[in-house]
N, C-alpha and C positions, 0 to 999 in steps of 0.2 A: 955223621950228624953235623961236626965240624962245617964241612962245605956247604950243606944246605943254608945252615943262621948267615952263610957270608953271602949267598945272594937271595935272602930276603929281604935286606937294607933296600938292596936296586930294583929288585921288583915293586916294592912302594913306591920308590921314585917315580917308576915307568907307569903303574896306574894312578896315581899325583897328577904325571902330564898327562895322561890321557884323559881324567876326570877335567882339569883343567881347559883343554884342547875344544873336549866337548861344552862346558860353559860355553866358550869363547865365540863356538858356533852358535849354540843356540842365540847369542843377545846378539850376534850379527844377523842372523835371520829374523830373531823379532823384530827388530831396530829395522830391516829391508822393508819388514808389512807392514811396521806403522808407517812407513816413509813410503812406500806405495798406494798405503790406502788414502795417506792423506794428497799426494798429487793426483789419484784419479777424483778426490771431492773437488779439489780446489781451482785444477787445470785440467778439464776435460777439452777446448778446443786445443791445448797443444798436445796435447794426447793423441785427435783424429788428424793434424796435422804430421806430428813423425809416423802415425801408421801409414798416411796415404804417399809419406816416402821411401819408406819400408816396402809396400805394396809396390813402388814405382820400380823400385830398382829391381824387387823379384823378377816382375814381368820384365823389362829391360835385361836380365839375366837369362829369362827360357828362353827367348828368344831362339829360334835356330840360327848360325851361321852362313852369310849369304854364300 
């Protein structure tokens, strides 16, 4: 019984960081969609502008090998 109470201290610690860990993600993912949703309102030409470089280099990528 002894050993048991001595690592239940650490396993609180361990789902502390984990509960923690996980916050941490979530408000960087919300934080990504509000910050995406609001460059697709605000800057849509530079939006079809990096896709159609995106797109360039694709195709400049399949290219076969002369």
């Amino acid at each position: 019984m002894t050993a048991r109470r001595r690592r239940l201290p650490h396993a609180r610690e361990e789902g502390q960081a984990l509960v923690e860990s996980a916050l941490l993600l979530a408000t960087l993912l919300g934080a990504l969609a509000v910050g995406g949703t609001w460059v697709l309102k605000t800057h849509p030409q530079m939006l079809r502008a990096i896709d159609a470089q995106v797109r360039g280099h694709c195709l400049a990528l399949s290219l076969p090998f002369p």
